[in-house]
CHARMM internal coordinates of N, CA and C (Angstrom, degrees):
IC EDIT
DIST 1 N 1 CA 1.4502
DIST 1 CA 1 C 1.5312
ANGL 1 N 1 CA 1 C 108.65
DIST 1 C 2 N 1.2724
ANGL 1 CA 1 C 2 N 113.35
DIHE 1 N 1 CA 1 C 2 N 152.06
DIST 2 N 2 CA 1.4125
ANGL 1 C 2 N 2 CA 124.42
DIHE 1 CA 1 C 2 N 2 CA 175.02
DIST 2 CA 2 C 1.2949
ANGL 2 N 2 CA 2 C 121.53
DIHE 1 C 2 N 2 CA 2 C -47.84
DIST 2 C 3 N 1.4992
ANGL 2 CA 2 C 3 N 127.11
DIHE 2 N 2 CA 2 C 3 N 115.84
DIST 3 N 3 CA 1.5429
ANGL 2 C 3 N 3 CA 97.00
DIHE 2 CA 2 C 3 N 3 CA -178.40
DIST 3 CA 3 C 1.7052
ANGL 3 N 3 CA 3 C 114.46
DIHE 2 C 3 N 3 CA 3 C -72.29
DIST 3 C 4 N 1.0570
ANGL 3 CA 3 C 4 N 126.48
DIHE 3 N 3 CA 3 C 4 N -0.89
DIST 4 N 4 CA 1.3635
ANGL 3 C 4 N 4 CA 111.27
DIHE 3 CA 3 C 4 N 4 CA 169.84
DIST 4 CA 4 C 1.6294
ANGL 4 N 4 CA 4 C 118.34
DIHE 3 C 4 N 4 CA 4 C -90.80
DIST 4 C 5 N 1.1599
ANGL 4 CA 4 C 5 N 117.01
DIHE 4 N 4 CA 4 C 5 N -21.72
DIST 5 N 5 CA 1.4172
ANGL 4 C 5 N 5 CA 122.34
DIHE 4 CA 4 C 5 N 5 CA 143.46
DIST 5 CA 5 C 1.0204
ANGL 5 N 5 CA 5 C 130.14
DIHE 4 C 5 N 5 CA 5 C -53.46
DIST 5 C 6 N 1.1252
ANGL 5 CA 5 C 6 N 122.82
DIHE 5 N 5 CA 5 C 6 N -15.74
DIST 6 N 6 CA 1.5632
ANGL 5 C 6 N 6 CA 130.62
DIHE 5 CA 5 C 6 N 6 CA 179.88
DIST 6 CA 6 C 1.4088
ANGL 6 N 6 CA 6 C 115.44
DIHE 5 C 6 N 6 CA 6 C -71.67
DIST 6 C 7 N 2.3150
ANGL 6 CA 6 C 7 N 88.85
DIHE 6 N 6 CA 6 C 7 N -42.84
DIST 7 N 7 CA 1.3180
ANGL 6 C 7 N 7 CA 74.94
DIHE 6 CA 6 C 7 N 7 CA -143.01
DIST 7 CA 7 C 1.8727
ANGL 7 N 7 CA 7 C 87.87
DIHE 6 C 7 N 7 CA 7 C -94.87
DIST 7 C 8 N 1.4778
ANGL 7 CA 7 C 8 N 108.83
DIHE 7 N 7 CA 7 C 8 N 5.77
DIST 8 N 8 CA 1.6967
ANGL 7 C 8 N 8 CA 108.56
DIHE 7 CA 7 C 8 N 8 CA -170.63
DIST 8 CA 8 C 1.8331
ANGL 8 N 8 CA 8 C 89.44
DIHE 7 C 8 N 8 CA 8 C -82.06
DIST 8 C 9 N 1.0467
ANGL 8 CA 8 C 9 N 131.22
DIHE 8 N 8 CA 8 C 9 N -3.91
DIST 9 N 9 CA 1.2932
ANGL 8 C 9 N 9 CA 133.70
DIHE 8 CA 8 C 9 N 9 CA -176.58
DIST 9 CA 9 C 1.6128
ANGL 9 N 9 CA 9 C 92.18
DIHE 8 C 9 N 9 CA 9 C -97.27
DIST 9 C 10 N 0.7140
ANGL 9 CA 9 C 10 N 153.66
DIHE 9 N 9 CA 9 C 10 N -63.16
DIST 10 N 10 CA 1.7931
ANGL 9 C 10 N 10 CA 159.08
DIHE 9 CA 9 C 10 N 10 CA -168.01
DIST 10 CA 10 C 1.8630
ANGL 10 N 10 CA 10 C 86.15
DIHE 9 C 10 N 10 CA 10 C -49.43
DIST 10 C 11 N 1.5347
ANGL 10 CA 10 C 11 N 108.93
DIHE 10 N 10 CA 10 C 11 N -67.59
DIST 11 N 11 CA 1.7158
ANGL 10 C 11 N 11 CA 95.18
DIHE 10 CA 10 C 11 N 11 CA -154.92
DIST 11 CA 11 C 1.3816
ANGL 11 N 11 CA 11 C 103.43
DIHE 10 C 11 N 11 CA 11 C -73.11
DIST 11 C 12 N 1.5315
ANGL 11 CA 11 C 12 N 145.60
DIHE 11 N 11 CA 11 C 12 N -8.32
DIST 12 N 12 CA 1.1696
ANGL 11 C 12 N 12 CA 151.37
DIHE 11 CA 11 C 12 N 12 CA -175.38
DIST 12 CA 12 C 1.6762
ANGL 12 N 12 CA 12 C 89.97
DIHE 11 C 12 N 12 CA 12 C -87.53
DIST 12 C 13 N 1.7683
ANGL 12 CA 12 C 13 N 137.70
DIHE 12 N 12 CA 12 C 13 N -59.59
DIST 13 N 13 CA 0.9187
ANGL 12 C 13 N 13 CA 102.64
DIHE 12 CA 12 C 13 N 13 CA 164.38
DIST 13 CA 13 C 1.7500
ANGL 13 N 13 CA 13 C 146.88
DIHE 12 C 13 N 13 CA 13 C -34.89
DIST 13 C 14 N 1.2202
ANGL 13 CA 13 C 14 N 93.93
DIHE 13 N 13 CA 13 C 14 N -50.38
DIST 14 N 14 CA 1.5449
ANGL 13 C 14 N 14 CA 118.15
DIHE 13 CA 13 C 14 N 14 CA -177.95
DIST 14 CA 14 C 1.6065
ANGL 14 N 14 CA 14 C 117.81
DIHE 13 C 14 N 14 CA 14 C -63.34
DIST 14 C 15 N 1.7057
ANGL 14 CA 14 C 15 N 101.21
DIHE 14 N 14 CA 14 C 15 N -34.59
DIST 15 N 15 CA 1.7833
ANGL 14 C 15 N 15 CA 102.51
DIHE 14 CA 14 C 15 N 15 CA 170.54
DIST 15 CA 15 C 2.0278
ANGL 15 N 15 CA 15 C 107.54
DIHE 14 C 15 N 15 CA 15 C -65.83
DIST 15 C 16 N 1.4930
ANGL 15 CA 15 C 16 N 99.36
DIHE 15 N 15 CA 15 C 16 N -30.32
DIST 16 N 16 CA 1.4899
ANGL 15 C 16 N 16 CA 106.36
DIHE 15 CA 15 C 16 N 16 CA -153.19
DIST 16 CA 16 C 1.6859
ANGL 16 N 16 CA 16 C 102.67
DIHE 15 C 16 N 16 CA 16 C -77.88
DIST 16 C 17 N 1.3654
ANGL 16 CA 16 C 17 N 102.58
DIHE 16 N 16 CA 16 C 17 N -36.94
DIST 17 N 17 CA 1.4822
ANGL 16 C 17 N 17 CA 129.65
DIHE 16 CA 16 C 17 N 17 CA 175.71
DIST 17 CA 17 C 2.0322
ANGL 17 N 17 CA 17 C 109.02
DIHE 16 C 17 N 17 CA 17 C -53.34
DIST 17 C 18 N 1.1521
ANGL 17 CA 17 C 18 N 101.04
DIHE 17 N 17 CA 17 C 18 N -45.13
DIST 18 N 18 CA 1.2270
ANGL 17 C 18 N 18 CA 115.26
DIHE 17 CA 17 C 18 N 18 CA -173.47
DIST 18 CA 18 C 1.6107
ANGL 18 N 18 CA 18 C 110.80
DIHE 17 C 18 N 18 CA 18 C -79.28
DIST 18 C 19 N 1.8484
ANGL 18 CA 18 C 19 N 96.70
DIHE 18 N 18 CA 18 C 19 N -40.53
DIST 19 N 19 CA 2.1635
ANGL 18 C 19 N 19 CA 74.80
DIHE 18 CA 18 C 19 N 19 CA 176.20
DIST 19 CA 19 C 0.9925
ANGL 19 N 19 CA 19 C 107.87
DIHE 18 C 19 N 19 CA 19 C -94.30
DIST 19 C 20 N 1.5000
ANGL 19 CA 19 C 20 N 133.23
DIHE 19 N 19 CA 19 C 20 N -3.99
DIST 20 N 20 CA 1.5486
ANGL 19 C 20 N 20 CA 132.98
DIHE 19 CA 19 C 20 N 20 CA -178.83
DIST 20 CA 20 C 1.6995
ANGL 20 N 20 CA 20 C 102.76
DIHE 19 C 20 N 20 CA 20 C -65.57
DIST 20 C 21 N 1.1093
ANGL 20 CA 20 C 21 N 105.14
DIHE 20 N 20 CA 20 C 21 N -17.27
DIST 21 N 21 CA 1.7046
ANGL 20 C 21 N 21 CA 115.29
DIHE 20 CA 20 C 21 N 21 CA -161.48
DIST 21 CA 21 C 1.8786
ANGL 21 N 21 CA 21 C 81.34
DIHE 20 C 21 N 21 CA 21 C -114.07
DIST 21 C 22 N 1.0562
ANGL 21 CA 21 C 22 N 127.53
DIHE 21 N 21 CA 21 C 22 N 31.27
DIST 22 N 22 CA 1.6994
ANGL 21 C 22 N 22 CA 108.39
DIHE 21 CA 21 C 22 N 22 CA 162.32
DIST 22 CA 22 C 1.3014
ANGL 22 N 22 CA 22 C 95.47
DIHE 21 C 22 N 22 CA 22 C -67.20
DIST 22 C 23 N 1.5830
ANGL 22 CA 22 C 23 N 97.09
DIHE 22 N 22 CA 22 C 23 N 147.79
DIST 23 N 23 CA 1.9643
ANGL 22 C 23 N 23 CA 96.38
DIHE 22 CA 22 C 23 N 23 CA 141.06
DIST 23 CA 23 C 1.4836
ANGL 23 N 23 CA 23 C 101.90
DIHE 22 C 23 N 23 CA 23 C -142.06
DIST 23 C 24 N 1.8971
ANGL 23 CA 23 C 24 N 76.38
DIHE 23 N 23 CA 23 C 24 N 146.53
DIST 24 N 24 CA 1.6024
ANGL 23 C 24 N 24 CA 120.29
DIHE 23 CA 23 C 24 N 24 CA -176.64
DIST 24 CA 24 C 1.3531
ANGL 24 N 24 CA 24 C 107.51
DIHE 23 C 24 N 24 CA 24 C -17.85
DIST 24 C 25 N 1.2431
ANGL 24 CA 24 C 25 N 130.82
DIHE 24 N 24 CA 24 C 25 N 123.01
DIST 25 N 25 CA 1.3643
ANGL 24 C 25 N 25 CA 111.92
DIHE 24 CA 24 C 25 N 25 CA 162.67
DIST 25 CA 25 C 1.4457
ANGL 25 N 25 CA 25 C 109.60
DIHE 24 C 25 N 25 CA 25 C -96.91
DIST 25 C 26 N 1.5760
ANGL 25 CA 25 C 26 N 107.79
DIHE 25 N 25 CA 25 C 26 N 124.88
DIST 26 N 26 CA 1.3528
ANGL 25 C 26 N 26 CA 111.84
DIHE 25 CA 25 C 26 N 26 CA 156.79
DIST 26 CA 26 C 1.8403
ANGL 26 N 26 CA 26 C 99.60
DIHE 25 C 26 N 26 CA 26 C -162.02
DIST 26 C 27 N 1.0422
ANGL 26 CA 26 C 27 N 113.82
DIHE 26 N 26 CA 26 C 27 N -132.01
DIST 27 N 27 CA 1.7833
ANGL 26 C 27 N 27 CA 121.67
DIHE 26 CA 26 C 27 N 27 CA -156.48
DIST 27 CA 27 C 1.6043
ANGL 27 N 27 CA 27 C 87.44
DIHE 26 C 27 N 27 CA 27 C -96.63
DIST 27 C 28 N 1.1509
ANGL 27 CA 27 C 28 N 129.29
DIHE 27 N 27 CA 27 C 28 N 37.16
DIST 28 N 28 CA 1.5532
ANGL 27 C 28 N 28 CA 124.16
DIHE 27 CA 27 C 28 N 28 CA 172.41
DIST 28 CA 28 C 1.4792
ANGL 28 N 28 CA 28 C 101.08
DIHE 27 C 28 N 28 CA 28 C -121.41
DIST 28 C 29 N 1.7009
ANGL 28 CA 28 C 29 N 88.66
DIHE 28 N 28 CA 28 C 29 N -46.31
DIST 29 N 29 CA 1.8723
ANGL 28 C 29 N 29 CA 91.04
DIHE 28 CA 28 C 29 N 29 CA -177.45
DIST 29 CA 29 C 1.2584
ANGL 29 N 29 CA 29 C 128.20
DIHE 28 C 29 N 29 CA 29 C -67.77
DIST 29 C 30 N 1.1679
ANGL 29 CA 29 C 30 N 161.75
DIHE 29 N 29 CA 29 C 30 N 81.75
DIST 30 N 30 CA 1.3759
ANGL 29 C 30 N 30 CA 155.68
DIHE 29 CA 29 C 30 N 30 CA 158.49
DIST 30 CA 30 C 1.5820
ANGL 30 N 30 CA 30 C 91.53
DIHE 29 C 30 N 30 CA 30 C -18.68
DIST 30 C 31 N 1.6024
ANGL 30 CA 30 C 31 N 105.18
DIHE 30 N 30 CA 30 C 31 N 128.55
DIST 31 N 31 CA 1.3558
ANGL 30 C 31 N 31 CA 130.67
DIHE 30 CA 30 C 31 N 31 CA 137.31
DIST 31 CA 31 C 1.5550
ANGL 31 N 31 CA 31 C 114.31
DIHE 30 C 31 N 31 CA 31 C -16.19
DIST 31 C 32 N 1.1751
ANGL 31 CA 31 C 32 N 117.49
DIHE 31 N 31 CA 31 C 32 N -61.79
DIST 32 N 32 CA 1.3527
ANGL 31 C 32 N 32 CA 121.97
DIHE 31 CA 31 C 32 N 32 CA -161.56
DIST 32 CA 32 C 1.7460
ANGL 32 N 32 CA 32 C 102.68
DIHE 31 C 32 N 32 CA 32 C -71.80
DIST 32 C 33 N 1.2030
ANGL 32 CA 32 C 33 N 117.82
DIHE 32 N 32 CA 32 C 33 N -39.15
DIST 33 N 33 CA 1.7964
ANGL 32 C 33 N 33 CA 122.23
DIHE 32 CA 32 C 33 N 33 CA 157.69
DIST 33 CA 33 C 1.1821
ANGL 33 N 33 CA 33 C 115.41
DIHE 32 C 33 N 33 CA 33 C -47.42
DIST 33 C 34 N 0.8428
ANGL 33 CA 33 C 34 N 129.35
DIHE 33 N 33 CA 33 C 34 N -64.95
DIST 34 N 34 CA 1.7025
ANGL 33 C 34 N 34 CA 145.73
DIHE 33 CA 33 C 34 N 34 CA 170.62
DIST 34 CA 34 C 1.6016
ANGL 34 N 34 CA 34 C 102.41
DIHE 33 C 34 N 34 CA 34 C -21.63
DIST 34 C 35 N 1.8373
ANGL 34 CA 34 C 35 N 96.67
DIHE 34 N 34 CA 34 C 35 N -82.32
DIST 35 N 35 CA 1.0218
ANGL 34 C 35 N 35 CA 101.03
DIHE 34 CA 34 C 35 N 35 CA -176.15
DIST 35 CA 35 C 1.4287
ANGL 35 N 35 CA 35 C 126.31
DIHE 34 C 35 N 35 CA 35 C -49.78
DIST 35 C 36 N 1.2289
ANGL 35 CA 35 C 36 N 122.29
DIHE 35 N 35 CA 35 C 36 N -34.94
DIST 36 N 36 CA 1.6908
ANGL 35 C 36 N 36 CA 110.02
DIHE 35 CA 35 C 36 N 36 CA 177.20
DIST 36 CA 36 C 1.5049
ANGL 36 N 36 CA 36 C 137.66
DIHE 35 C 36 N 36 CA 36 C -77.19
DIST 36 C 37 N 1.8516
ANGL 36 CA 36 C 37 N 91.92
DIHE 36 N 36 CA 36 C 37 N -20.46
DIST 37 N 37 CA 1.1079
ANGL 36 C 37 N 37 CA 112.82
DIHE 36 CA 36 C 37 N 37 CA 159.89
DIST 37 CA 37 C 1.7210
ANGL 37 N 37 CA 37 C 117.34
DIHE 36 C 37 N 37 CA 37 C -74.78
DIST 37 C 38 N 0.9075
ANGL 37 CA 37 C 38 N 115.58
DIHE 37 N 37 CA 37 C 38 N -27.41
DIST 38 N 38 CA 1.9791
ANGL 37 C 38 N 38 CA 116.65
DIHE 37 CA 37 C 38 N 38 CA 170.04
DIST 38 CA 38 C 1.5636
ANGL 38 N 38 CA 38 C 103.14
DIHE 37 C 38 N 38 CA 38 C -62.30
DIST 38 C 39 N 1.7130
ANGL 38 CA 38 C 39 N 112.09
DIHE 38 N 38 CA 38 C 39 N -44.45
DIST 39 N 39 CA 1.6424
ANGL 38 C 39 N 39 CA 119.98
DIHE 38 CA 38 C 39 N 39 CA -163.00
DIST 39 CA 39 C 1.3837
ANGL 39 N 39 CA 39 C 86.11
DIHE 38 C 39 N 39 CA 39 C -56.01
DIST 39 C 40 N 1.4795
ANGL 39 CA 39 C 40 N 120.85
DIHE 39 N 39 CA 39 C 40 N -58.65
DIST 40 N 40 CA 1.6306
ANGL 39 C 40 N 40 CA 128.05
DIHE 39 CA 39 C 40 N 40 CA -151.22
DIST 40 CA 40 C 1.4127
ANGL 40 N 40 CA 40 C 112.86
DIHE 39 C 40 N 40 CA 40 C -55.38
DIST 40 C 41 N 1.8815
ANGL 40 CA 40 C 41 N 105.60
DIHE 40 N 40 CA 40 C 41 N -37.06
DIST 41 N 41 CA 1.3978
ANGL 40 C 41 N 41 CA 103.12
DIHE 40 CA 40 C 41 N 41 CA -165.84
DIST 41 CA 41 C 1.2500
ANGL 41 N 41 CA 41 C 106.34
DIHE 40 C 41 N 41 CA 41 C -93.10
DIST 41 C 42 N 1.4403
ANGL 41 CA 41 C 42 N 126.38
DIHE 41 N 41 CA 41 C 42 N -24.36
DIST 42 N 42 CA 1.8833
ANGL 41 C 42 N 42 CA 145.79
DIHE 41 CA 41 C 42 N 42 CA 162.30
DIST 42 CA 42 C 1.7068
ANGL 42 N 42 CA 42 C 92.84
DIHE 41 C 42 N 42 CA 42 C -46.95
DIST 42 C 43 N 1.2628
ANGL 42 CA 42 C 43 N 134.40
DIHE 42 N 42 CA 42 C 43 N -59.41
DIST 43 N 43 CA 1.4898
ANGL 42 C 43 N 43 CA 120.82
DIHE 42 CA 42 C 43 N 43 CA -156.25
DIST 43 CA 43 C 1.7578
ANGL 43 N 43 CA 43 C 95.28
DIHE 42 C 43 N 43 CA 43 C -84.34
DIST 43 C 44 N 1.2842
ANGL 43 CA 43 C 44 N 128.75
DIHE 43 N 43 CA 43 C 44 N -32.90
DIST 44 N 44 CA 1.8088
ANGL 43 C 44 N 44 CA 130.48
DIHE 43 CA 43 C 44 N 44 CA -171.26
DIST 44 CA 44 C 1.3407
ANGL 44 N 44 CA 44 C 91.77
DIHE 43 C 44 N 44 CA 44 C -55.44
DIST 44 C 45 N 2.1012
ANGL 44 CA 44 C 45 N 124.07
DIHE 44 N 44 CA 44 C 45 N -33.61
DIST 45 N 45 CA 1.0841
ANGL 44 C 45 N 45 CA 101.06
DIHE 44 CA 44 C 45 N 45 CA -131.01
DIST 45 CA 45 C 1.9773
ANGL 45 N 45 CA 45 C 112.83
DIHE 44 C 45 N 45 CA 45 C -102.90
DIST 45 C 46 N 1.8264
ANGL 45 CA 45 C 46 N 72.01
DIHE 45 N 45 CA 45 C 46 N -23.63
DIST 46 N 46 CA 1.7804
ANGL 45 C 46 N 46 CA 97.51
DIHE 45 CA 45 C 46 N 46 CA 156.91
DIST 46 CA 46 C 1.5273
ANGL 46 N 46 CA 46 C 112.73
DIHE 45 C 46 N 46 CA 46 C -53.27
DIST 46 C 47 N 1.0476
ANGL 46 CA 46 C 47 N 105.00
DIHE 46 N 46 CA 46 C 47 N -74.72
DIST 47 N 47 CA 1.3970
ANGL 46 C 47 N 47 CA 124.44
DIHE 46 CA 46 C 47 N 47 CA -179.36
DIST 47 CA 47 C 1.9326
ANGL 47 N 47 CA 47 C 111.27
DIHE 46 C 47 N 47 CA 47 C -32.43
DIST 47 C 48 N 1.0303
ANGL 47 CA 47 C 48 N 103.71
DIHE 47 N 47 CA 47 C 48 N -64.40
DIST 48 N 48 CA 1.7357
ANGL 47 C 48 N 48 CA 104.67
DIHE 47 CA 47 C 48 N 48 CA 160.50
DIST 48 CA 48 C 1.6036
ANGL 48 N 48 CA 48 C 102.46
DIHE 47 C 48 N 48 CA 48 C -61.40
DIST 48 C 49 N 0.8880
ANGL 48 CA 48 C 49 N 152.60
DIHE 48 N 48 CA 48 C 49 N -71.14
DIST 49 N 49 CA 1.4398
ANGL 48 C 49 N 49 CA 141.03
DIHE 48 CA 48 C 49 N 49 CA -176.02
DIST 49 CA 49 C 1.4429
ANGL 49 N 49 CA 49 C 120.83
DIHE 48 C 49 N 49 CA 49 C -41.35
DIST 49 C 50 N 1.9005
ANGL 49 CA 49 C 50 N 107.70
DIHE 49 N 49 CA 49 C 50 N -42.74
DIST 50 N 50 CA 1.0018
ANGL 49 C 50 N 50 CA 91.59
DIHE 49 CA 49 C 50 N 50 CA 173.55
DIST 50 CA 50 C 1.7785
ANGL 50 N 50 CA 50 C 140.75
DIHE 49 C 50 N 50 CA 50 C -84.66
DIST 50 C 51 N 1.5196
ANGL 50 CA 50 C 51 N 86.19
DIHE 50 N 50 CA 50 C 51 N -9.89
DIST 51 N 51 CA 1.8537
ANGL 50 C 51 N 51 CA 100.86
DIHE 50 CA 50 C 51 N 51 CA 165.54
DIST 51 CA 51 C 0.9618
ANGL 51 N 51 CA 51 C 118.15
DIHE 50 C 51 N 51 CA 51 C -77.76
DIST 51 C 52 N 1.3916
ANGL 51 CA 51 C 52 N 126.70
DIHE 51 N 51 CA 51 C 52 N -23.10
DIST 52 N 52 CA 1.9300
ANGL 51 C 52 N 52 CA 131.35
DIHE 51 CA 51 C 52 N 52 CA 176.00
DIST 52 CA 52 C 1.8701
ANGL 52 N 52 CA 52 C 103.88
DIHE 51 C 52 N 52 CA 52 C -61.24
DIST 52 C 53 N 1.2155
ANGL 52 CA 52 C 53 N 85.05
DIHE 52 N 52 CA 52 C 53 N -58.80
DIST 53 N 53 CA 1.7593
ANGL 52 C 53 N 53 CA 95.92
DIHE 52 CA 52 C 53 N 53 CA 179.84
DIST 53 CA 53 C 1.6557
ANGL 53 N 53 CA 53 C 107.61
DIHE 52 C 53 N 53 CA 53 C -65.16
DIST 53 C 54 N 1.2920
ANGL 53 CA 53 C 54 N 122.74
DIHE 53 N 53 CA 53 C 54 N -27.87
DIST 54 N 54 CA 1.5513
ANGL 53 C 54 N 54 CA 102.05
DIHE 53 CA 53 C 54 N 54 CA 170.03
DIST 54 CA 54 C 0.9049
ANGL 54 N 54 CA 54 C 133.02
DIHE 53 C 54 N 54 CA 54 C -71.66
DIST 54 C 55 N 2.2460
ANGL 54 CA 54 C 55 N 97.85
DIHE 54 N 54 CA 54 C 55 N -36.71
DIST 55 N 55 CA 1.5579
ANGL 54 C 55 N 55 CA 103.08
DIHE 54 CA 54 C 55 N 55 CA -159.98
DIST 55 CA 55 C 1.9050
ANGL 55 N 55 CA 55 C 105.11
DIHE 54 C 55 N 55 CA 55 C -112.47
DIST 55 C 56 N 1.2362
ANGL 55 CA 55 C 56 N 97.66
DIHE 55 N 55 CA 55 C 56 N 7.59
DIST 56 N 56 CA 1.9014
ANGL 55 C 56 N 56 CA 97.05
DIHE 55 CA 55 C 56 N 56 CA 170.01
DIST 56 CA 56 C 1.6846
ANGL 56 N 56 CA 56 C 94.49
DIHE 55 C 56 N 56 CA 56 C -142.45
DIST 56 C 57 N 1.2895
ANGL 56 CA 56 C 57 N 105.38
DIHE 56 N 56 CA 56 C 57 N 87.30
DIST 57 N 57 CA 1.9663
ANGL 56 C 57 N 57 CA 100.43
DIHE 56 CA 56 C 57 N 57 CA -173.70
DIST 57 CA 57 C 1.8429
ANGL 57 N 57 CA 57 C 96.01
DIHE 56 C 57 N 57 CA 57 C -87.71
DIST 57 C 58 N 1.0689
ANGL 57 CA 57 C 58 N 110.42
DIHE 57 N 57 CA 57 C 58 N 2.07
DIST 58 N 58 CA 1.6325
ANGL 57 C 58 N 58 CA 113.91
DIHE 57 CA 57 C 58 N 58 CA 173.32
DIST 58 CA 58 C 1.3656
ANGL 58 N 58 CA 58 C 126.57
DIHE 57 C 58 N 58 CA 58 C -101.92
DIST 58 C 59 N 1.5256
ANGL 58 CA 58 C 59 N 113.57
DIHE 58 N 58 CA 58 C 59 N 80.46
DIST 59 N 59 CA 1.7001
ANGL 58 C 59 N 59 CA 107.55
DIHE 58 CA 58 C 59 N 59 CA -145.00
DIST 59 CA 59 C 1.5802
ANGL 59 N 59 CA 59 C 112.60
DIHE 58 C 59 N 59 CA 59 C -60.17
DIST 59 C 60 N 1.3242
ANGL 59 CA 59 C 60 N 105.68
DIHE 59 N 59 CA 59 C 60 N -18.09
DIST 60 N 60 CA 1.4552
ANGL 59 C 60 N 60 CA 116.89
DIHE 59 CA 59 C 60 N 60 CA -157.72
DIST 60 CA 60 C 1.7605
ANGL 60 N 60 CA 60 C 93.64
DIHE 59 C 60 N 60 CA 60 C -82.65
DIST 60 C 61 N 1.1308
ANGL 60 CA 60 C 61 N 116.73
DIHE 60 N 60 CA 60 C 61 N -19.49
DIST 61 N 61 CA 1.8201
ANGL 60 C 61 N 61 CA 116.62
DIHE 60 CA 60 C 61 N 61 CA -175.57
DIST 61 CA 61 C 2.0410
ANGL 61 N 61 CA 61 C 97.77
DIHE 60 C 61 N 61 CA 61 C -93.65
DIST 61 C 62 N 1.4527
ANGL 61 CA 61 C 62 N 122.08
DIHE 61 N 61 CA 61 C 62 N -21.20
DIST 62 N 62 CA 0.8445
ANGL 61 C 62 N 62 CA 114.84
DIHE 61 CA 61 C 62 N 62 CA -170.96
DIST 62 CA 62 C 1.7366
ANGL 62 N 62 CA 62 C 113.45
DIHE 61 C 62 N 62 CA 62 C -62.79
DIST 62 C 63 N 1.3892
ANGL 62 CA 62 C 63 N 136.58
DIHE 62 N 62 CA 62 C 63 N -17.66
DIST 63 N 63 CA 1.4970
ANGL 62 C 63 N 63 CA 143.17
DIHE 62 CA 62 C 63 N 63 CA 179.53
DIST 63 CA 63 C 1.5199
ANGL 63 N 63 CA 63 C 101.31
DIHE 62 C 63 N 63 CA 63 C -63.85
DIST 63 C 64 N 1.5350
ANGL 63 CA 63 C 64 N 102.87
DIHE 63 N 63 CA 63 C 64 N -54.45
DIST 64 N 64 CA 1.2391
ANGL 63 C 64 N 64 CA 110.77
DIHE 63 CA 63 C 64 N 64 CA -160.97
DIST 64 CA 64 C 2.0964
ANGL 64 N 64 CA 64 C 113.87
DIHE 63 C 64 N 64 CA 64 C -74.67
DIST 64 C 65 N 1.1962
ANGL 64 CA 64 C 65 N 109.52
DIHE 64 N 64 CA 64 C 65 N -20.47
DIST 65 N 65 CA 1.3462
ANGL 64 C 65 N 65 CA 142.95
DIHE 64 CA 64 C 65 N 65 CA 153.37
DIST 65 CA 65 C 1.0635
ANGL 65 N 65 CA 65 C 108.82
DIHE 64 C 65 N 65 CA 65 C -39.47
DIST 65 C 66 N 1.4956
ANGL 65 CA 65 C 66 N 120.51
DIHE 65 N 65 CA 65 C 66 N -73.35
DIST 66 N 66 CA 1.4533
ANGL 65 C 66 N 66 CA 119.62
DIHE 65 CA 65 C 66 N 66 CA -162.37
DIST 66 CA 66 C 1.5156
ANGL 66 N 66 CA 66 C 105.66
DIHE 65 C 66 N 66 CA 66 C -85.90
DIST 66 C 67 N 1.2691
ANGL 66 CA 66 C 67 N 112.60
DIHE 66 N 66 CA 66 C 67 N -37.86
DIST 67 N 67 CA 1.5854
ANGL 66 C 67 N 67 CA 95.56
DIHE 66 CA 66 C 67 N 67 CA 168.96
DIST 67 CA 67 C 1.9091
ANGL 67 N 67 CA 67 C 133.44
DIHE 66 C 67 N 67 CA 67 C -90.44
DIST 67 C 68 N 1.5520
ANGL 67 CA 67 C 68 N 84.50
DIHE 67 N 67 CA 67 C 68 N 13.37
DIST 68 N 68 CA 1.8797
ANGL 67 C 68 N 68 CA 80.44
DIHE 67 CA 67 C 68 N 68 CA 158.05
DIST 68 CA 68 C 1.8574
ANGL 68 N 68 CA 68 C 90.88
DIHE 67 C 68 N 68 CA 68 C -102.18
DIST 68 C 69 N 1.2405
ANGL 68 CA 68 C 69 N 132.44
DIHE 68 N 68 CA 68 C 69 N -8.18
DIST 69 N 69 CA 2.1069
ANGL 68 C 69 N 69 CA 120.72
DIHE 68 CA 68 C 69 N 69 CA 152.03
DIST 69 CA 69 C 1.6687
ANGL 69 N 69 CA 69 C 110.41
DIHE 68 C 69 N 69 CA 69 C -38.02
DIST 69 C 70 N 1.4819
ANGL 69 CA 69 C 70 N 89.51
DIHE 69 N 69 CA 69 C 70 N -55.87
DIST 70 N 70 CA 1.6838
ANGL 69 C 70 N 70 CA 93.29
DIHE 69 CA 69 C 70 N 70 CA -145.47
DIST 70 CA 70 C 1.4730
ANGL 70 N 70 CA 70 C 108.16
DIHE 69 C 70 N 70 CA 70 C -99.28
DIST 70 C 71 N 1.4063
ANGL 70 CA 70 C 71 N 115.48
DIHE 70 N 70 CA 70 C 71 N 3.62
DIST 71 N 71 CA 1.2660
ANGL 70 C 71 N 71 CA 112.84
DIHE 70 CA 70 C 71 N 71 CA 157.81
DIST 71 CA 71 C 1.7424
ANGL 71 N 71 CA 71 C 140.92
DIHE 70 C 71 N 71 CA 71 C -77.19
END
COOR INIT
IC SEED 1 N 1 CA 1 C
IC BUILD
C-alpha cells in the first residue's frame, strides 16, 4: 500500500475514532471531558487538513483521488 495512503487512512481513522467517542454534552459531562475531547478532535482534524493540502494541493483532482482508493 501507498505510504501516503497509509498514512491518510491512520488520520481519517483517528478523526473518526475521536467523534465516535464524543460525549453528550450536558450536566453529566464535566467541562474538563469536553475539553480534551474537543483538543483530540481539533488536533485529528488539523492533522487531516493538513495532509489533504500537502498531499492533493489540486482540489479539483482530489474526487478523482479518492475514488481510484476505494475502488
Amino acid at each position: 500500500m501507498d505510504k501516503n495512503l497509509e498514512k491518510c487512512l491512520e488520520i481519517i481513522k483517528n478523526l473518526v475514532s475521536d467523534v465516535q467517542g464524543a460525549p453528550y454534552p450536558g450536566d453529566e459531562v464535566k467541562p474538563e471531558l469536553y475539553a480534551i475531547w474537543y483538543e483530540h478532535c481539533q488536533r485529528d482534524a488539523v492533522d487531516a487538513f493538513e495532509f489533504l493540502d500537502e498531499n492533493f494541493p489540486d482540489k479539483t483532482d482530489i474526487g478523482k483521488t479518492l475514488d481510484k482508493i476505494f475502488k
